[in-house]
Structure formats: structure tokens, C-alpha cells
FIVOLUM-781760 format. One record per residue (C-alpha): x, y, z; residue number from 1. Coordinates in Angstrom, 2 decimals. Each point is the difference from the previous one (the first is absolute). Layout:
% residues N
<atom><c1>X</c1><c2>Y</c2><c3>Z</c3><resi>NUM</resi></atom>
...
END
This chain:
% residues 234
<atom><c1>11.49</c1><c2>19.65</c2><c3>0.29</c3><resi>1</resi></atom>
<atom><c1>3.13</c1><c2>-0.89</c2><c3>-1.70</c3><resi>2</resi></atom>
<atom><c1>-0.84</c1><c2>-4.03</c2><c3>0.19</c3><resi>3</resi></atom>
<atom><c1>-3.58</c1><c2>1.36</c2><c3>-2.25</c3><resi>4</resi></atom>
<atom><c1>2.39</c1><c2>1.76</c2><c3>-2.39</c3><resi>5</resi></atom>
<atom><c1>1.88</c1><c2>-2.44</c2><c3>-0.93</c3><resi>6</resi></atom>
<atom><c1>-2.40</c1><c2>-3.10</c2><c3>0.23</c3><resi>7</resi></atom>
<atom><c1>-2.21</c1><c2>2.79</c2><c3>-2.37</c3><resi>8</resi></atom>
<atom><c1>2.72</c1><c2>0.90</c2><c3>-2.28</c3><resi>9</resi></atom>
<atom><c1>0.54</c1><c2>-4.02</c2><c3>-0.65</c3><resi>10</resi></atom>
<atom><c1>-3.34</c1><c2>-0.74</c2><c3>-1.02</c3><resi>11</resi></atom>
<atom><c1>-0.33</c1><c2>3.19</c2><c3>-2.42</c3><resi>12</resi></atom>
<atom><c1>3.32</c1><c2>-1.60</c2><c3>-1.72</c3><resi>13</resi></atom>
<atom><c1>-1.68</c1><c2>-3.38</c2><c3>-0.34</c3><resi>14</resi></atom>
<atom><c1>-3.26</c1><c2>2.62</c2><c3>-1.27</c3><resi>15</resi></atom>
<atom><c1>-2.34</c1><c2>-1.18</c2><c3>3.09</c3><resi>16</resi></atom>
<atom><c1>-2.23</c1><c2>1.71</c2><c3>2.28</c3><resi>17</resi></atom>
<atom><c1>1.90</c1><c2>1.70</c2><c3>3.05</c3><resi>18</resi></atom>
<atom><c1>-0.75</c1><c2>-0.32</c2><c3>3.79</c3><resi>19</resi></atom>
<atom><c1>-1.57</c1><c2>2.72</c2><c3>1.55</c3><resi>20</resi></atom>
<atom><c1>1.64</c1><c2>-0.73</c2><c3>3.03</c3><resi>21</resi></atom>
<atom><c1>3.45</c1><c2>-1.35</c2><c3>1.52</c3><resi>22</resi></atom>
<atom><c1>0.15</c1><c2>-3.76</c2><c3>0.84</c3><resi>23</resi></atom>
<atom><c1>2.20</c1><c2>-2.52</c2><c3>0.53</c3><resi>24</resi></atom>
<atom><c1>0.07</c1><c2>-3.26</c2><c3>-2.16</c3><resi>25</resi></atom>
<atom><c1>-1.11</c1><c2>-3.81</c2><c3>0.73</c3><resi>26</resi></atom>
<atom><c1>2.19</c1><c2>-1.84</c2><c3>-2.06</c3><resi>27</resi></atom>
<atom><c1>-0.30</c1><c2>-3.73</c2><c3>1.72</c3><resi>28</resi></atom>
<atom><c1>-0.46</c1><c2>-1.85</c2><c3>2.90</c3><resi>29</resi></atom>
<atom><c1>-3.37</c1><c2>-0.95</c2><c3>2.34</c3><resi>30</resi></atom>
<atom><c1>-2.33</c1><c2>3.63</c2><c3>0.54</c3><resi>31</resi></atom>
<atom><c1>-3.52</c1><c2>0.47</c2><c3>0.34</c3><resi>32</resi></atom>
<atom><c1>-2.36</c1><c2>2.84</c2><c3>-1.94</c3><resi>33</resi></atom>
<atom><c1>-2.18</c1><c2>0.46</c2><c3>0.66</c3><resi>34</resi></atom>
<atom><c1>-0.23</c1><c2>-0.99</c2><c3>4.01</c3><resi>35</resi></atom>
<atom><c1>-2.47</c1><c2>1.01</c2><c3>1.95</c3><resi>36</resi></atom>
<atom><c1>-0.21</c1><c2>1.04</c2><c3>3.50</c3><resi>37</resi></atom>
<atom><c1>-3.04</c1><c2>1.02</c2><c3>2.22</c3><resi>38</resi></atom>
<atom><c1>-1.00</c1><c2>2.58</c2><c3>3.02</c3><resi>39</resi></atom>
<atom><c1>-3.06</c1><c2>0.51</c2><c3>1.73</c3><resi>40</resi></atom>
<atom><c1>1.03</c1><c2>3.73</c2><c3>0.08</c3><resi>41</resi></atom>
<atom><c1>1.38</c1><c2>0.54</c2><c3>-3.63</c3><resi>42</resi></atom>
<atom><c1>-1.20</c1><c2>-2.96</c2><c3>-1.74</c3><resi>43</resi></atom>
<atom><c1>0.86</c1><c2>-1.79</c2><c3>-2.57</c3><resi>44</resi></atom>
<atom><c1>4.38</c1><c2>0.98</c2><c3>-0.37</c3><resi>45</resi></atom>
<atom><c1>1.29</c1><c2>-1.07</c2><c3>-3.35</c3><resi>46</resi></atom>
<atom><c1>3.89</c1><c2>-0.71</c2><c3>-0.34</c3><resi>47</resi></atom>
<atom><c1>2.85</c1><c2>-1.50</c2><c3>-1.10</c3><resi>48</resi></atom>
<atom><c1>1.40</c1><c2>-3.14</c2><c3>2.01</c3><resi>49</resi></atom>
<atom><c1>3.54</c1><c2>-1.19</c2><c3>-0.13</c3><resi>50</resi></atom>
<atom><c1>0.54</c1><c2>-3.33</c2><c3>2.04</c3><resi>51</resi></atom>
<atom><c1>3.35</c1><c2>0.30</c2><c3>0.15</c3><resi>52</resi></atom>
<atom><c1>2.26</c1><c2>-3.17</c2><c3>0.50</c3><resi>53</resi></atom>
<atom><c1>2.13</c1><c2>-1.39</c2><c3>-2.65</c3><resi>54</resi></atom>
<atom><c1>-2.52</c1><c2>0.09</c2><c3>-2.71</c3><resi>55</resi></atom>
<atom><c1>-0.87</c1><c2>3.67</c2><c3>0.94</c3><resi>56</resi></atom>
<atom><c1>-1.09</c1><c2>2.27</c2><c3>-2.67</c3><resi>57</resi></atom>
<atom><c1>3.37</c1><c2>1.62</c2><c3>-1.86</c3><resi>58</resi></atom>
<atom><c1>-0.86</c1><c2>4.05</c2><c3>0.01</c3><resi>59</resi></atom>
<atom><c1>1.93</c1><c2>2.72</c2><c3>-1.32</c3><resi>60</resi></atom>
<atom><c1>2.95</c1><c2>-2.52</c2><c3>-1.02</c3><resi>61</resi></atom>
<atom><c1>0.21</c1><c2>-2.00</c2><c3>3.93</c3><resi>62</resi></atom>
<atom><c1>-1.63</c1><c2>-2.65</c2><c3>1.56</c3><resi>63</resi></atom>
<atom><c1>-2.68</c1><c2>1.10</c2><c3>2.64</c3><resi>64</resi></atom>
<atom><c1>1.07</c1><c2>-3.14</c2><c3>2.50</c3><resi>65</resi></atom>
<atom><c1>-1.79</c1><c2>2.09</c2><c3>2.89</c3><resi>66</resi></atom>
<atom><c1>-3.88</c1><c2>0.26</c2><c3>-0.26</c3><resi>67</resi></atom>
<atom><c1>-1.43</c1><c2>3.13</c2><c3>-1.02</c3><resi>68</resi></atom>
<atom><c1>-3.23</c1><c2>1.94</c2><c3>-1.33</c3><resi>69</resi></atom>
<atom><c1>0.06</c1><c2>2.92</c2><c3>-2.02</c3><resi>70</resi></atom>
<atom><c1>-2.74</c1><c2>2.12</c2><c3>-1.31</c3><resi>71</resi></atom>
<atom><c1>-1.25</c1><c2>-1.21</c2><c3>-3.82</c3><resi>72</resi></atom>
<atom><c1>1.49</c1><c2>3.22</c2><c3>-1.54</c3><resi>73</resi></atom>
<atom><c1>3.39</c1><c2>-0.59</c2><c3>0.90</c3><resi>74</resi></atom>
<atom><c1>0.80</c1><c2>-3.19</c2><c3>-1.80</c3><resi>75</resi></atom>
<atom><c1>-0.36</c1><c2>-0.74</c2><c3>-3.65</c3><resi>76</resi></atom>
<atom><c1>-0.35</c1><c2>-3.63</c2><c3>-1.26</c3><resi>77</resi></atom>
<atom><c1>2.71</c1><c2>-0.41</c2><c3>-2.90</c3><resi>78</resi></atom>
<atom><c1>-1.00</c1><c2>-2.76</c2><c3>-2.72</c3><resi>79</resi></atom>
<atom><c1>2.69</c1><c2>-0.77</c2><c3>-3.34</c3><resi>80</resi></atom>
<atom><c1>-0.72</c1><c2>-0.14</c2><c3>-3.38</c3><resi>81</resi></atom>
<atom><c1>1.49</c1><c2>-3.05</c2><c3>-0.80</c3><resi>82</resi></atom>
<atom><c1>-1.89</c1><c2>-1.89</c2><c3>2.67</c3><resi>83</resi></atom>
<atom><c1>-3.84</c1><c2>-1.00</c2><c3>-2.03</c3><resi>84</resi></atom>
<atom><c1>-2.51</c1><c2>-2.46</c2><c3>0.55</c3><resi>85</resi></atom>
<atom><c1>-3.25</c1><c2>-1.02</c2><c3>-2.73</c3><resi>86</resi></atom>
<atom><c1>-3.46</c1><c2>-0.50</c2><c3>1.56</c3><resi>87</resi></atom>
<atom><c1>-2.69</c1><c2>-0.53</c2><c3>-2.29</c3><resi>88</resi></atom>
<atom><c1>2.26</c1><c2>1.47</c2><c3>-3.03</c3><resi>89</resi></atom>
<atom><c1>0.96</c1><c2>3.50</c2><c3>1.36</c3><resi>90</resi></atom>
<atom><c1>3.29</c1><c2>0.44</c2><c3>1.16</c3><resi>91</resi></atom>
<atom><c1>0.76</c1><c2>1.87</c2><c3>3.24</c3><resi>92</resi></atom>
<atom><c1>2.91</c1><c2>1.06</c2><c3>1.77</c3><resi>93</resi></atom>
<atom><c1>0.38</c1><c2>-2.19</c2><c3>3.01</c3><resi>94</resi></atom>
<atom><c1>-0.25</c1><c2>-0.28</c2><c3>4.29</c3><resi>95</resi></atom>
<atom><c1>-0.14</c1><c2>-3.55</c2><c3>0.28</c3><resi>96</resi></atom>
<atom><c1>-2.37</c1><c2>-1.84</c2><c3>2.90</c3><resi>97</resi></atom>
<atom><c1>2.69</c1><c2>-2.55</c2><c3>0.78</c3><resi>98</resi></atom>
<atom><c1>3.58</c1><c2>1.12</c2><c3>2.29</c3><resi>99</resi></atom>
<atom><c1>2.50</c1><c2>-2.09</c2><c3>-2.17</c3><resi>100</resi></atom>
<atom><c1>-1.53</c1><c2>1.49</c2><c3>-2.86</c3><resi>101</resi></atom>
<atom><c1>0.47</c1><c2>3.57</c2><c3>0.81</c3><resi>102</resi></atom>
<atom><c1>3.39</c1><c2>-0.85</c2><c3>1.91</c3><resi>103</resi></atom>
<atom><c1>1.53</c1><c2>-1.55</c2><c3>-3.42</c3><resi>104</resi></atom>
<atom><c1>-1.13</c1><c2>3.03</c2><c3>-1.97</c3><resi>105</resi></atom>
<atom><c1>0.97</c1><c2>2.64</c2><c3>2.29</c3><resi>106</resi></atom>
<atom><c1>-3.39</c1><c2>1.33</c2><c3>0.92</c3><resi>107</resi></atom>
<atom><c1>-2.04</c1><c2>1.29</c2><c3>3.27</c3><resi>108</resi></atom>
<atom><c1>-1.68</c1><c2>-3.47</c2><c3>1.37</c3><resi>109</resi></atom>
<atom><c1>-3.64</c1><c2>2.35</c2><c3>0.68</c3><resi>110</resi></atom>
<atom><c1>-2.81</c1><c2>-0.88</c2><c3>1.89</c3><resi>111</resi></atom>
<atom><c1>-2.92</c1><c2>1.21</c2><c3>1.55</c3><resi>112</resi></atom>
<atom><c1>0.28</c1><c2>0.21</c2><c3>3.82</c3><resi>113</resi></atom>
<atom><c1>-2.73</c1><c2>0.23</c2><c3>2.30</c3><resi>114</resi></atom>
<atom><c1>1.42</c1><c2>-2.12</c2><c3>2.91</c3><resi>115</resi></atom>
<atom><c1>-0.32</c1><c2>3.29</c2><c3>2.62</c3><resi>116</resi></atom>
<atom><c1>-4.02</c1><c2>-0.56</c2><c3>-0.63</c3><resi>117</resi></atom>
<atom><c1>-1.26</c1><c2>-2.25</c2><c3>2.43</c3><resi>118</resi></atom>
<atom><c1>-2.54</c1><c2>-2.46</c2><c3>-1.58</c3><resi>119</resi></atom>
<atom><c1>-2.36</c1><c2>0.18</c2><c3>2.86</c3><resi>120</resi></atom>
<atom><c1>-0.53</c1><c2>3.70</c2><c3>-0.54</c3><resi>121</resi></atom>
<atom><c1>-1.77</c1><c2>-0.16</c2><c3>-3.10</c3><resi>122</resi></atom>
<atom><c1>-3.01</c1><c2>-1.06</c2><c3>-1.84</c3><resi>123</resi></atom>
<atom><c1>-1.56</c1><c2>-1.67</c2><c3>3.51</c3><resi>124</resi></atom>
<atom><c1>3.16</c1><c2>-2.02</c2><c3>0.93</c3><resi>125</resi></atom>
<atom><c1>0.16</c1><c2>-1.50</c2><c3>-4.00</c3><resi>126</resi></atom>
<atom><c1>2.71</c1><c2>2.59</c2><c3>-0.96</c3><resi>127</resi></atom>
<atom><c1>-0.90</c1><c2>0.66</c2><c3>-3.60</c3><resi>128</resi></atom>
<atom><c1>1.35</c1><c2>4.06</c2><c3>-0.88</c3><resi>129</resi></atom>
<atom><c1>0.10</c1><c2>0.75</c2><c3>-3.55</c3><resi>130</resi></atom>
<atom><c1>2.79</c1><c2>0.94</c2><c3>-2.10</c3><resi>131</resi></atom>
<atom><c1>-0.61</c1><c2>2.75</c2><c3>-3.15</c3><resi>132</resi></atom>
<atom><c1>2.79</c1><c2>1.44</c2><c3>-2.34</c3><resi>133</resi></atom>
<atom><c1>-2.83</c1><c2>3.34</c2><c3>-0.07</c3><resi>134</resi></atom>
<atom><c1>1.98</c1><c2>1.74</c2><c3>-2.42</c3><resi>135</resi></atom>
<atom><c1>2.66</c1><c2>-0.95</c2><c3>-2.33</c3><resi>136</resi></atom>
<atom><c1>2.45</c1><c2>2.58</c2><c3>-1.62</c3><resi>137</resi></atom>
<atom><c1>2.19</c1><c2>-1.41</c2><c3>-2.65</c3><resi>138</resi></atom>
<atom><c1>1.20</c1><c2>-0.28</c2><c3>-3.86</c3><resi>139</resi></atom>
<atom><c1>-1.58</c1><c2>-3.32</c2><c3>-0.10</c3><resi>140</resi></atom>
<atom><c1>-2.14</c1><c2>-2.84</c2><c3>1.21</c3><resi>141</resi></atom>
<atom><c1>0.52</c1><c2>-0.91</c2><c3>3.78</c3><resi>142</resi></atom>
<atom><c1>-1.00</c1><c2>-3.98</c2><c3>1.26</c3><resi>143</resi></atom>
<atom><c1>0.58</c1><c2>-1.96</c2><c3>2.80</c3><resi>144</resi></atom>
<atom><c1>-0.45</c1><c2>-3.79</c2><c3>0.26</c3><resi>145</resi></atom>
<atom><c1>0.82</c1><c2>-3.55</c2><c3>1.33</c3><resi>146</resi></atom>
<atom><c1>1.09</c1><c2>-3.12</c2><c3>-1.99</c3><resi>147</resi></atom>
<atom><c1>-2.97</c1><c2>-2.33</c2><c3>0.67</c3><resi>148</resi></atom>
<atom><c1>2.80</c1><c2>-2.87</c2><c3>-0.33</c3><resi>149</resi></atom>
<atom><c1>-1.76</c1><c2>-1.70</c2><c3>-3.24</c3><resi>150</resi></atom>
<atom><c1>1.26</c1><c2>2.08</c2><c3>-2.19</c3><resi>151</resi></atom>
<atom><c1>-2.63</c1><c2>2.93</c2><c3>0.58</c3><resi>152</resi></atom>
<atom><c1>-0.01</c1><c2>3.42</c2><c3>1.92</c3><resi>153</resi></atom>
<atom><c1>-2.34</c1><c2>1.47</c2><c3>2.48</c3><resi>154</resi></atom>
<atom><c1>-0.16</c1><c2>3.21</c2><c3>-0.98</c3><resi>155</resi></atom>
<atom><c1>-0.85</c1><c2>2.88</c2><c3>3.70</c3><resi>156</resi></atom>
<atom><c1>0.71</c1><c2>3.43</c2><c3>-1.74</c3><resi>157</resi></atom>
<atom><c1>-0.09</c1><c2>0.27</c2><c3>-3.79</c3><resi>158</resi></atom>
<atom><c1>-0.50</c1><c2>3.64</c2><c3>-1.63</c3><resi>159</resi></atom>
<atom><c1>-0.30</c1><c2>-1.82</c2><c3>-3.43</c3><resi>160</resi></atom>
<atom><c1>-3.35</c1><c2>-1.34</c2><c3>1.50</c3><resi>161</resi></atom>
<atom><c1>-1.20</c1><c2>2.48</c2><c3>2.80</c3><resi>162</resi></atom>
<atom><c1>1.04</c1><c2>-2.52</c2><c3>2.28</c3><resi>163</resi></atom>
<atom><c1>1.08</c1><c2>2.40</c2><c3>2.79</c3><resi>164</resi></atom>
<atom><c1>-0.89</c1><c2>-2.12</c2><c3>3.63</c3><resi>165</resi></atom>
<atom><c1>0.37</c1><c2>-3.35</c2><c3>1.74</c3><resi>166</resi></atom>
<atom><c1>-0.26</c1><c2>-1.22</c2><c3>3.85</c3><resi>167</resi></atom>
<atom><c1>2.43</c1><c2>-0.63</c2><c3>2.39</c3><resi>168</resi></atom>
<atom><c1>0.06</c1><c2>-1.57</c2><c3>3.26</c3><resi>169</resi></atom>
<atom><c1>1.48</c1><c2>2.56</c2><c3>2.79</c3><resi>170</resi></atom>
<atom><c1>3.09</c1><c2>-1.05</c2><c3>1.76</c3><resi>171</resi></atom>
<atom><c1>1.19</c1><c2>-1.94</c2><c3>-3.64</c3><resi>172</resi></atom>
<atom><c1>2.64</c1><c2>0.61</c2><c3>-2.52</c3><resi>173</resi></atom>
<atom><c1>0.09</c1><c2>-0.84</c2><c3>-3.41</c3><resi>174</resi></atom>
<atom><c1>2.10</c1><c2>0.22</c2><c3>-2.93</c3><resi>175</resi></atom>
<atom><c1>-1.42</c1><c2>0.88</c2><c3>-3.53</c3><resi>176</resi></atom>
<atom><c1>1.03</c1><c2>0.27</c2><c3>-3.91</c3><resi>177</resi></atom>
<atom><c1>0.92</c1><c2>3.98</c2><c3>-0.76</c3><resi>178</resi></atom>
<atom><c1>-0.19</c1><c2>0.62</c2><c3>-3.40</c3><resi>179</resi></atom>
<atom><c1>0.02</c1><c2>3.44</c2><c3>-1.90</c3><resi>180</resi></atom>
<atom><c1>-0.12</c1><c2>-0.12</c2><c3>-3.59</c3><resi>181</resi></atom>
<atom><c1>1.44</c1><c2>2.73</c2><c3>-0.96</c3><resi>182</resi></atom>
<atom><c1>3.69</c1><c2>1.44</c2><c3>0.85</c3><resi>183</resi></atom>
<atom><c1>-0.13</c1><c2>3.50</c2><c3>2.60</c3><resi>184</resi></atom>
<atom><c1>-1.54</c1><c2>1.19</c2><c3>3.16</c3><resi>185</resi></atom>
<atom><c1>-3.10</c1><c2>-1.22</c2><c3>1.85</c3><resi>186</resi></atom>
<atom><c1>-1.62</c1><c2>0.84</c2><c3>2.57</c3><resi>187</resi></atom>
<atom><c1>-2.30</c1><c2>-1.96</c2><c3>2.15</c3><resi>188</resi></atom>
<atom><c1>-2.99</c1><c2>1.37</c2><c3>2.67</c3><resi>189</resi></atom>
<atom><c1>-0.12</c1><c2>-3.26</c2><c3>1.67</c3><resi>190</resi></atom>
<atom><c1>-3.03</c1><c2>0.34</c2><c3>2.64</c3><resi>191</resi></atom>
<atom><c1>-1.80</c1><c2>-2.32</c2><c3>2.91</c3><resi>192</resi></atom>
<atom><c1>-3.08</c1><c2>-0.29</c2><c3>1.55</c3><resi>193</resi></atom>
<atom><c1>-1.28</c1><c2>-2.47</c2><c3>1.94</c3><resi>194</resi></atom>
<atom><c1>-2.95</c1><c2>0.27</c2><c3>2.91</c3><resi>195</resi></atom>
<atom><c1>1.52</c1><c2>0.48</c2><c3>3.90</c3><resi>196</resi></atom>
<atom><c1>-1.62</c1><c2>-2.09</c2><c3>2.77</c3><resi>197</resi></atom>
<atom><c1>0.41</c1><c2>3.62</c2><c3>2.51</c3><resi>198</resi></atom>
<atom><c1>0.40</c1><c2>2.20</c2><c3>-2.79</c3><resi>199</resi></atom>
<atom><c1>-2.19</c1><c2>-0.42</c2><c3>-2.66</c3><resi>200</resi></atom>
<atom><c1>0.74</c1><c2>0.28</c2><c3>-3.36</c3><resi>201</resi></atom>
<atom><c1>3.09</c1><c2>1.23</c2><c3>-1.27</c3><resi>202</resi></atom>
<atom><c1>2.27</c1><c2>0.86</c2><c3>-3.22</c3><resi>203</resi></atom>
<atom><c1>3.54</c1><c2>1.56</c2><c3>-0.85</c3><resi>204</resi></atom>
<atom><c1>2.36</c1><c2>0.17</c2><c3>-3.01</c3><resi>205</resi></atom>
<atom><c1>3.58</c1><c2>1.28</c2><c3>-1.14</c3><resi>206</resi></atom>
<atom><c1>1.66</c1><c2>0.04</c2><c3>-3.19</c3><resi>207</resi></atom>
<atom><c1>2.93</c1><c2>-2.15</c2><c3>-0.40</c3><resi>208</resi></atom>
<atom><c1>2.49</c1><c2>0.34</c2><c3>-3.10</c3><resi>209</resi></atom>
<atom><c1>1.53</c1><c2>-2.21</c2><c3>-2.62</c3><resi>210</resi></atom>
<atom><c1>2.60</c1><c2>0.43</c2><c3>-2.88</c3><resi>211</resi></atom>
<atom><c1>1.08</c1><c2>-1.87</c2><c3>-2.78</c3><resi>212</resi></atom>
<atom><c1>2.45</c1><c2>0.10</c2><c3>-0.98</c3><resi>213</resi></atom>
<atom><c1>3.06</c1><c2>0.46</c2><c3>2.65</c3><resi>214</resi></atom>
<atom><c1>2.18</c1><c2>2.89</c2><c3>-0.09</c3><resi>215</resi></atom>
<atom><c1>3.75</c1><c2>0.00</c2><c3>-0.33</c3><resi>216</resi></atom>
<atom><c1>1.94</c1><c2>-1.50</c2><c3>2.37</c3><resi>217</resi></atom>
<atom><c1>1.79</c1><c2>3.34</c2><c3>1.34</c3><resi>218</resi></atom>
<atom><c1>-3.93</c1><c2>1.25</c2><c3>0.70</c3><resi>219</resi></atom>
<atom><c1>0.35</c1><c2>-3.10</c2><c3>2.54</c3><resi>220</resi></atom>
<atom><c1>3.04</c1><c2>0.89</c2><c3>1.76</c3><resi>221</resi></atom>
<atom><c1>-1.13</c1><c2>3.58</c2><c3>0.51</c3><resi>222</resi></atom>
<atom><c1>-3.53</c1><c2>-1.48</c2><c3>1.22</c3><resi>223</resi></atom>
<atom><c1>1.91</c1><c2>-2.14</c2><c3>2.40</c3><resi>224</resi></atom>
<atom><c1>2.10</c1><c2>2.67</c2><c3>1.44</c3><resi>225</resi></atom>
<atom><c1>-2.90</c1><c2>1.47</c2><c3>0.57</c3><resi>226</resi></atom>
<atom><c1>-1.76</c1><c2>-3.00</c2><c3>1.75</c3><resi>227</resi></atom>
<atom><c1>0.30</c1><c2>0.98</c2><c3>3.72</c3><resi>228</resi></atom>
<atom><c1>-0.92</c1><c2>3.47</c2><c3>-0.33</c3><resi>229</resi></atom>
<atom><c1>-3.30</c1><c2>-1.24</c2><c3>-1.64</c3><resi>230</resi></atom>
<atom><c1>-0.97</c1><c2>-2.80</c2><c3>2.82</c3><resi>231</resi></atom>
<atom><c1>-2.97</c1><c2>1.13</c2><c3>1.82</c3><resi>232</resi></atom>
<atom><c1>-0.73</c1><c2>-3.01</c2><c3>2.44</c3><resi>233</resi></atom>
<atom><c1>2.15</c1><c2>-2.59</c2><c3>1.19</c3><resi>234</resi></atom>
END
């Protein structure tokens, strides 16, 4: 509770929307959000992965060398203010797709993992699941892309547009464009569905949080102290 004060209490000061829950900060390093994970008893099990190793995601202020998961509510994805990118003329405030970019700007390195999905489980043996931001919660425009490498973008979720879902291959992973255009909290209901050889068909979802801009750097040590206590699987 005290980690939701005080993550709260910065945002009012910067006069953005609060959390309505505690959560520990992303502030850099290799993570994946969503991830996806499947059981024949539960179904579809969205997450948070953490590789680990020495590009593991930094939470709470430390370096996560050790794989872990956690559930999508505990984490929040920090962006900064001073980091932008133009598509298209609008401005947004930036995740980029590329690791050297979001290493040299201090940023999460985010991508979609769905490497715990075995390919030949889906859609007849082709894979294909689908990927839908369902609902998106926010102060401004949400979009997710690709660099097309001519210059252009490839645009997979776009609220501007009503662009809200793209396919995926199961057992993949793939790094996007995050771009919010406008500075506070978001949050994302990321869902998947995708037809199950055994199964039949199936479908999940789980919100999954964003800021921008980053709170003070104290907020970070406190977060970090409190970084073990948080951990739910390891």
C-alpha cells in the first residue's frame, strides 16, 4: 500500500491520473507484456515475462538477472517525457522496437512474448492466435507499429484509426513501436484467441499499465526496496 501512495502522490504533483493499484516500475532492460501462456485446464494465462540474464528487465530500481513472471498488475511500464518519436506528423512519447534504441535512452526494450505457445497447437498445426488491445484506457491516442525499413511504418494497433488487432504466429516474439501521445496513465486489455487443435476455441485478456512520464527518482529507490517482497514467480 505504501509503494501506491507514493507512486499516486507523484503523479497528482505532475497533475496525472493515479494508479488504482500498487506496482512496481519497468524502467529498462529486455521484458515481455504482454506474454502469453496456455493450459488445457485454465486456458489461455496472461503474464509478465522477465528473461533474466544480463539484459534482464531493471524493476523497482535492480536488474532482474534471474528469470521471472509476474502477474500483469504488478508491474507498470515507465516511459519519459523527453524521449518522442513523429509518425505521420503526430508526436508520441516513445518504446522503441529496436534494443540499442531503448538501451541508449533508458527505456524498457518491450515485446510481445508468446514463445510458451506451441505452434503446433493452434489453428490446425499453422499457429496463427490473434492479438487485440480490446480496450484502451488513457489521456490520449495509443499505436503500435514496425518500421517497414523504407522509410514507412506498419501500423498493428492504432486507436487513432480503430486499428485494434493483428496475427501472430504461436511460439514467436516480436518487438513493436509503443507510442502514446499524450503524457499520463494507460492502461491496456491486451487479449488472445486463437483456435486449439484438443481444445477448441479459446480467448483471454489482462490489463497491463503504462506511464509517462517517470516519477522522481526517490519513488525508484523506495520501489526497489520493495522489489523482493513484490516477486511472485521465480
Amino acid at each position: 500500500m505504501k509503494t501506491n501512495l507514493l507512486f499516486a502522490a507523484s503523479l497528482s504533483i505532475l497533475g496525472l491520473p493515479t494508479l488504482g493499484h500498487a506496482a512496481l516500475l519497468v524502467t529498462g532492460g529486455h521484458i515481455d507484456a504482454p506474454a502469453f501462456g496456455y493450459d488445457t485446464i485454465g486456458g489461455f494465462e496472461p503474464h509478465i515475462h522477465n528473461e533474466g540474464g544480463p539484459d534482464g528487465a531493471i524493476i523497482g530500481g535492480v536488474v532482474q538477472t534471474t528469470g521471472s513472471e509476474y502477474e500483469p498488475d504488478e508491474l507498470v511500464f515507465q516511459l519519459k517525457s523527453t524521449v518522442t518519436t513523429s509518425v505521420s506528423g503526430t508526436d508520441y512519447f516513445w518504446l522503441p522496437e529496436g534494443e540499442l534504441d531503448a538501451a541508449a535512452n533508458g527505456l524498457p526494450f518491450l515485446g510481445v512474448g508468446l514463445e510458451e505457445l506451441a505452434q503446433g497447437d493452434w489453428d490446425g498445426g499453422v499457429g496463427t492466435v490473434t492479438i487485440t488491445a480490446s480496450k484502451v484506457s488513457g489521456p490520449g491516442e495509443f499505436r503500435l507499429w514496425q518500421d517497414d525499413g523504407f522509410g514507412g511504418v506498419v501500423d498493428f494497433i492504432n486507436t487513432a484509426t480503430a486499428t485494434d488487432s493483428f496475427t501472430l504466429i504461436a511460439g514467436t516474439h516480436t518487438h513493436y513501436n509503443w507510442g502514446f501521445t499524450e503524457l499520463g496513465v494507460y492502461e491496456i486489455e491486451f487479449g488472445i484467441s486463437g483456435n486449439h487443435v484438443t481444445d477448441g476455441a479459446q480467448s483471454g485478456s489482462a490489463v497491463y499499465t503504462f506511464a509517462v512520464p517517470e516519477p522522481s527518482t526517490a519513488l525508484l529507490g523506495v520501489l526497489g526496496g520493495l522489489l523482493l517482497l513484490r516477486r511472485r514467480r521465480g
